[in-house]
C-alpha positions as a printed Julia matrix, in Angstrom:
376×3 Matrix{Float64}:
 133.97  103.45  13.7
 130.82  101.36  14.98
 132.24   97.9   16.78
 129.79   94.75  17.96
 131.03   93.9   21.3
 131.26   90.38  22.62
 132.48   88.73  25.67
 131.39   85.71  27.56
 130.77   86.52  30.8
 129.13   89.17  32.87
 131.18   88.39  35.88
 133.89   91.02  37.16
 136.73   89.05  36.57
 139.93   89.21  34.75
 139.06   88.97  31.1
 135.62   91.11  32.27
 137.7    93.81  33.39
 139.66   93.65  30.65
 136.75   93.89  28.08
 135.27   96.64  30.31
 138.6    98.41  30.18
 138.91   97.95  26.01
 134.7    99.51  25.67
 136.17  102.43  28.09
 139.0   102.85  25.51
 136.88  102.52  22.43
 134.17  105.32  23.88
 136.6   107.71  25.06
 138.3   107.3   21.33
 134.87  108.68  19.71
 133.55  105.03  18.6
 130.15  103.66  18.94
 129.87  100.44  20.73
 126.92   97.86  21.0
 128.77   95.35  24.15
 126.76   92.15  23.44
 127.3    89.71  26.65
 124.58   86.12  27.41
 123.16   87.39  31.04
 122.54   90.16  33.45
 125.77   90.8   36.2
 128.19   93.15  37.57
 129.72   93.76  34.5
 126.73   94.54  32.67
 126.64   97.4   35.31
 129.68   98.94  34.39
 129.46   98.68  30.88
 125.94  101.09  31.33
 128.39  103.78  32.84
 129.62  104.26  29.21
 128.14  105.22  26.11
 127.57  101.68  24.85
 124.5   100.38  24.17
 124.18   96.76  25.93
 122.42   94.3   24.63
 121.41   90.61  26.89
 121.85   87.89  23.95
 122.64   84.36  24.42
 125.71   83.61  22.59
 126.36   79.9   23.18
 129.24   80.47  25.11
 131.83   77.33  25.04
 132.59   75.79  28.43
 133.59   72.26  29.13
 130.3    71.44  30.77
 128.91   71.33  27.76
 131.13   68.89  26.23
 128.52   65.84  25.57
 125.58   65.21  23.54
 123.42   67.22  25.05
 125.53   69.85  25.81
 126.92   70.09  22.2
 123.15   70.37  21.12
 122.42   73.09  23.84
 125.11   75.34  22.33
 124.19   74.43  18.77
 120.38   76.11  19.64
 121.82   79.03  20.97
 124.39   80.03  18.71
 122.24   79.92  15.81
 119.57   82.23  17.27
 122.54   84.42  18.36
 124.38   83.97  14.9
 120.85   85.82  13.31
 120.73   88.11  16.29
 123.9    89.56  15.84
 123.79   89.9   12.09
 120.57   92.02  12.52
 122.58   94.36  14.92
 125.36   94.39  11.95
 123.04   95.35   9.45
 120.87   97.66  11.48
 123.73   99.59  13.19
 125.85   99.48  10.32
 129.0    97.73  11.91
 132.53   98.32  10.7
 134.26   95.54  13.22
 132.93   92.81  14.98
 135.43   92.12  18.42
 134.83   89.02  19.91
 136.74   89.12  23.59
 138.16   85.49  24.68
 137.71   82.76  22.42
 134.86   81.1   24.33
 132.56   83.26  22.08
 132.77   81.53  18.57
 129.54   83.22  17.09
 130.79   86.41  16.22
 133.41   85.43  13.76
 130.42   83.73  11.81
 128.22   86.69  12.2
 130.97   88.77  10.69
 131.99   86.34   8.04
 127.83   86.45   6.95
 127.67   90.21   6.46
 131.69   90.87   5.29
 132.63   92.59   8.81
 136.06   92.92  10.14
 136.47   90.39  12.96
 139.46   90.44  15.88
 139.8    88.23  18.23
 140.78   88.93  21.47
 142.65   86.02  23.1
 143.2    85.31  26.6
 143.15   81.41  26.78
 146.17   78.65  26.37
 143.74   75.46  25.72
 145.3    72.21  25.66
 142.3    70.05  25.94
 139.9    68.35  24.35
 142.03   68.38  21.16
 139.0    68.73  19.3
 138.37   72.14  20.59
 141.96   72.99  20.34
 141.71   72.56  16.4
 138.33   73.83  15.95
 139.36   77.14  17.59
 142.86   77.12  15.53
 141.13   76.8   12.36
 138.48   79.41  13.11
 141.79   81.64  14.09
 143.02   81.25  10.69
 139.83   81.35   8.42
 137.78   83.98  10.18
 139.84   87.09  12.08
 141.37   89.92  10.5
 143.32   90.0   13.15
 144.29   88.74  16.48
 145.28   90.23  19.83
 146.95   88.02  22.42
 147.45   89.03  26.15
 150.82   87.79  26.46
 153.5    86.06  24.85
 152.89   82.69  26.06
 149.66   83.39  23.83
 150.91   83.77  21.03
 153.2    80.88  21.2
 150.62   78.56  22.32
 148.75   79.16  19.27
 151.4    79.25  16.88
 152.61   75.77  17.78
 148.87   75.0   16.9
 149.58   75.79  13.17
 147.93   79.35  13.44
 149.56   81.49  10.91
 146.87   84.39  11.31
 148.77   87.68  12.47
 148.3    88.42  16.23
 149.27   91.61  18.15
 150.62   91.57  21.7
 148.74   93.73  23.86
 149.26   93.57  27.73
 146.23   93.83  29.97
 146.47   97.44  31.8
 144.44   99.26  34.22
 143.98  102.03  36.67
 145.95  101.08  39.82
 145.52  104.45  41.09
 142.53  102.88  44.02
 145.66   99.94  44.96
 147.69  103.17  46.57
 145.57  103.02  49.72
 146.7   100.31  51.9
 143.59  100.18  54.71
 142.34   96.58  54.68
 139.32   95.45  57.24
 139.18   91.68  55.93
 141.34   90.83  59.05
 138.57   92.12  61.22
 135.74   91.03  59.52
 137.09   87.46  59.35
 138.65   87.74  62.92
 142.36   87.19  61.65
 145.05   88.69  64.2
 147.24   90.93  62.85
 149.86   88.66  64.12
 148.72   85.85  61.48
 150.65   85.46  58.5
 147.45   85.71  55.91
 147.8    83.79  52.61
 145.7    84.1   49.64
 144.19   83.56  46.18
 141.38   85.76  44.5
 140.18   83.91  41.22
 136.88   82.0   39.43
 136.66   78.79  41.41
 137.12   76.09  38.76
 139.64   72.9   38.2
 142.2    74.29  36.72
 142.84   77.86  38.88
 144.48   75.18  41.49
 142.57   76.31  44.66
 142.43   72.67  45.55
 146.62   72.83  44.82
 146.68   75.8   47.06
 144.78   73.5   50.37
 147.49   70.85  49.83
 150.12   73.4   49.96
 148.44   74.67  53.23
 148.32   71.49  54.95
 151.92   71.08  54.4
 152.12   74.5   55.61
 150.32   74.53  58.59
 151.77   70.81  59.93
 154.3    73.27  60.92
 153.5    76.86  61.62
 150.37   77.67  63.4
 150.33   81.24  62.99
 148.64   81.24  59.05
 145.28   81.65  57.85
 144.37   81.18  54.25
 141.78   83.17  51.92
 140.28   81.62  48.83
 138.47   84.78  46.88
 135.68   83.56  44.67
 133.06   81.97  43.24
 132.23   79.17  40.44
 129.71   79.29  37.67
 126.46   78.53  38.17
 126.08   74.8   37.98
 129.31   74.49  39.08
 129.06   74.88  43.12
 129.98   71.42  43.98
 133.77   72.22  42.93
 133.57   74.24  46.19
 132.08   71.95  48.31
 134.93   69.85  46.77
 137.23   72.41  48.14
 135.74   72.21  51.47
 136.33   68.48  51.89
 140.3    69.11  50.71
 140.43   71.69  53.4
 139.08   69.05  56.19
 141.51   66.24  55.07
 144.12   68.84  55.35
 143.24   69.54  59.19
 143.05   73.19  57.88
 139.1    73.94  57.72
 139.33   76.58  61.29
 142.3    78.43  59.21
 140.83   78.72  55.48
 138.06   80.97  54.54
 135.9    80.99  51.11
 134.85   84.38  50.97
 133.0    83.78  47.33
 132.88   86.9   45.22
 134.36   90.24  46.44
 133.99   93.65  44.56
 136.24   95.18  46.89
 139.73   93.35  45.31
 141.82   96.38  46.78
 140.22   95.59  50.37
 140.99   91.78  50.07
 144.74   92.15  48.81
 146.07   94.67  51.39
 145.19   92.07  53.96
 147.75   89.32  52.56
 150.87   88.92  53.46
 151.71   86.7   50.29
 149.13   86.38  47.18
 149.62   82.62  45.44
 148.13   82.34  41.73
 148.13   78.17  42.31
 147.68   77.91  38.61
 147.49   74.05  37.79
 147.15   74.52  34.2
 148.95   77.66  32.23
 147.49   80.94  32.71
 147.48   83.41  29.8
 147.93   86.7   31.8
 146.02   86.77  34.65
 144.92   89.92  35.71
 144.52   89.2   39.7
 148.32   88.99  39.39
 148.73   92.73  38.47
 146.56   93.99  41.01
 148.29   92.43  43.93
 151.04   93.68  42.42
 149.69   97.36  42.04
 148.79   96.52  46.14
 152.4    96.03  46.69
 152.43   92.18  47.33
 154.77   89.81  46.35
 153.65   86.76  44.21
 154.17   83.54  44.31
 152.94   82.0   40.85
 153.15   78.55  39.68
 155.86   77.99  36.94
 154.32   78.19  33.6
 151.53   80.79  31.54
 151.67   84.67  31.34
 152.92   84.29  35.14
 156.12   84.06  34.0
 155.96   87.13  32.01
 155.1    89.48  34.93
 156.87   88.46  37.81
 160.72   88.48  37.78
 161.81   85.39  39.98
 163.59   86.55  43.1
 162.93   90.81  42.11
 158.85   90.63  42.57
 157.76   87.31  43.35
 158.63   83.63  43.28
 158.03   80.53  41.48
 156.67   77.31  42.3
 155.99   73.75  40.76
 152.57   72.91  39.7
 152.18   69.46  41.05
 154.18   69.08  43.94
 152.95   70.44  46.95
 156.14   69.7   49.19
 158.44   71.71  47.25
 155.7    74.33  46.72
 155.01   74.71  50.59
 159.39   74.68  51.57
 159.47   78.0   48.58
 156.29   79.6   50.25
 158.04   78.88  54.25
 161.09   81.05  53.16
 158.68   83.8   52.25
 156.75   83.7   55.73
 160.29   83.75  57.83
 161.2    86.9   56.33
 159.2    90.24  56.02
 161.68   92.3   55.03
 162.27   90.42  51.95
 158.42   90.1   51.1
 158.28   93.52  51.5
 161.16   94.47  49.2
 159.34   92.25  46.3
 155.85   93.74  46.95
 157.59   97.45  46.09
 159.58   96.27  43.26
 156.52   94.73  41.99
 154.42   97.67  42.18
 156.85   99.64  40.38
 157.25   97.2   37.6
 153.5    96.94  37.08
 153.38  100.58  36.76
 155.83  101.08  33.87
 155.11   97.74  32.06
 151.23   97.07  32.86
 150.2   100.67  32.94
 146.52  101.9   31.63
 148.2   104.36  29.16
 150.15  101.59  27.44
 147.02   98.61  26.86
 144.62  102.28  25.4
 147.7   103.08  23.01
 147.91   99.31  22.17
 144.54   98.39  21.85
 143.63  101.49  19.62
 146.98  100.5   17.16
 145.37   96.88  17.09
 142.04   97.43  15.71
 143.25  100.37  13.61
């Protein structure tokens, strides 16, 4: 089978490393793959460790910066000269599916419409706003994909109350959690954290709706009344998009919190980072398909706290691995997190029991087997 590619980032985050994981699966199965992403980056990297050929092509990715005039016009340019890009790679390379990973990439299911391709859509997102999007995407979902692959259940369900009727498979992200086994952190040293210090922490894409600003409230509440905690925020935004963290910043200075929190921006070494927390909070303010951050600090034997909505609530088991809090109320957030930092024996019990859950249900094995039955 020869498969087209496409994904919308060439960042190493979640839905990166799940892409990267699906071309390992694809190569390993005997299938040619041409991995089409808009810009050099770390993933781009990886993806040149297989046997696919990668190709830099500007896709007219949809983000919500570019939701004005100029912005719609911007995208417009650029997924036309894509749309006839990518048909010239179908025709040339004599595609049998087109795989278009997150639904912020739109031009492949034209592309493959054009030339008669196969098309699956691999979807990570629950969008609730602008409507407009909302319906453009659920229409596209109906008239253009073969099939469709959802990340979790809370997918799926999301869509379907959007009056999408096309067929989707559940396939859980997986990975290798074998490098999560070593427990050796130096991010307490390198930041000058004492061991002593309850650390707390979020790894994620800076942007307004992964809640890092939620988290700093939570912290001041927090801290106005244990000074032993330090916070890590993992991470970094888009390009264009750096004033969210200066944003961030300010929060953490209103808070009275700015000596305890620390932006490290973007880390490769996720296994490094996570065996230095003591909790990991996914501070969610809008739902969360299935985010992948949430298995690894599971894999590193942490304990989550999640807030209460999204594919969150689909991996952790309330009061086995983790805990749930509210979205939008910092109060009741911070008195769920204080019972966590008063007792270590209990957030150790709910790291192990998450690790061991993430290894039967999560597993590497299981998303291959899936993935392969999906575009089969």
């Amino acid at each position: 089978m020869n498969i087209l590619a496409l994904h919308s980032s060439s960042g190493l985050y979640g839905s990166s490393k799940v892409f990267l994981e699906a071309i390992k699966t694809f190569d390993r199965k005997g299938y040619s793959v041409t991995a089409v992403v808009s810009e050099e980056g770390p993933l781009c990297d990886e993806l040149r460790k297989t046997n696919a050929d990668v190709r830099i092509i500007r896709l007219g990715i949809i983000r919500r910066k570019y939701f004005n005039p100029i912005g719609i016009i911007n995208r417009l340019y650029y997924s036309c000269k894509a749309f006839y890009s990518l048909k010239k790679i179908i025709r040339l390379k004599n595609i049998d599916l087109v795989y278009s990973n997150t639904t912020a990439v739109l031009t492949g299911a034209f592309a493959a419409k054009a030339t008669g391709k196969k098309h699956i859509w691999h979807v990570h997102e629950i969008i609730e706003s602008p409507s407009i999007l909302v319906r453009l995407i659920a229409w596209m979902m109906n008239q253009y994909c073969k099939k469709l692959i959802a990340v979790s259940q809370a997918v799926i369900n999301h869509w379907k109350k959007n009056n999408v009727i096309a067929r989707f498979d559940l396939v859980y992200n997986g990975f290798d959690y074998s490098a999560f086994n070593q427990a050796n952190s130096t991010l307490r040293e390198e930041l000058h954290i004492p061991d002593e210090t309850i650390l707390i922490g979020t790894i994620g894409r800076i942007n307004n709706i992964k809640g890092q600003d939620y988290l700093l409230q939570i912290a001041g509440k927090l801290s106005a009344s244990n000074h032993q905690l330090a916070f890590v925020i993992a991470g970094d935004t888009l390009p264009g998009n750096e004033k969210i963290l200066d944003q961030l910043k300010v929060i953490a200075a209103k808070e009275n919190i700015e000596r305890n929190v620390f932006f490290t921006g973007f880390r490769n070494d996720i296994n490094n980072v996570l065996h230095a927390f003591d909790i990991f909070v996914l501070p969610s303010i809008l739902p969360d398909s299935l985010p992948t951050v949430v298995l690894e600090a599971m894999a590193a034997g942490k304990l989550v706290v999640a807030t209460q909505q999204g594919g969150a609530m689909e991996m952790v088991i309330e009061n086995e691995t983790g805990l749930f809090i509210p979205s939008n109320n910092a109060d009741d957030a911070a008195m769920i997190i204080e019972h966590l930092i008063n007792n270590k024996t209990l957030r150790l019990e709910m790291g192990a029991a998450g690790k061991k859950r993430v290894q039967e249900y999560f597993s590497l094995e299981l998303f291959q087997e899936n993935i392969i039955k999906a575009i089969q």
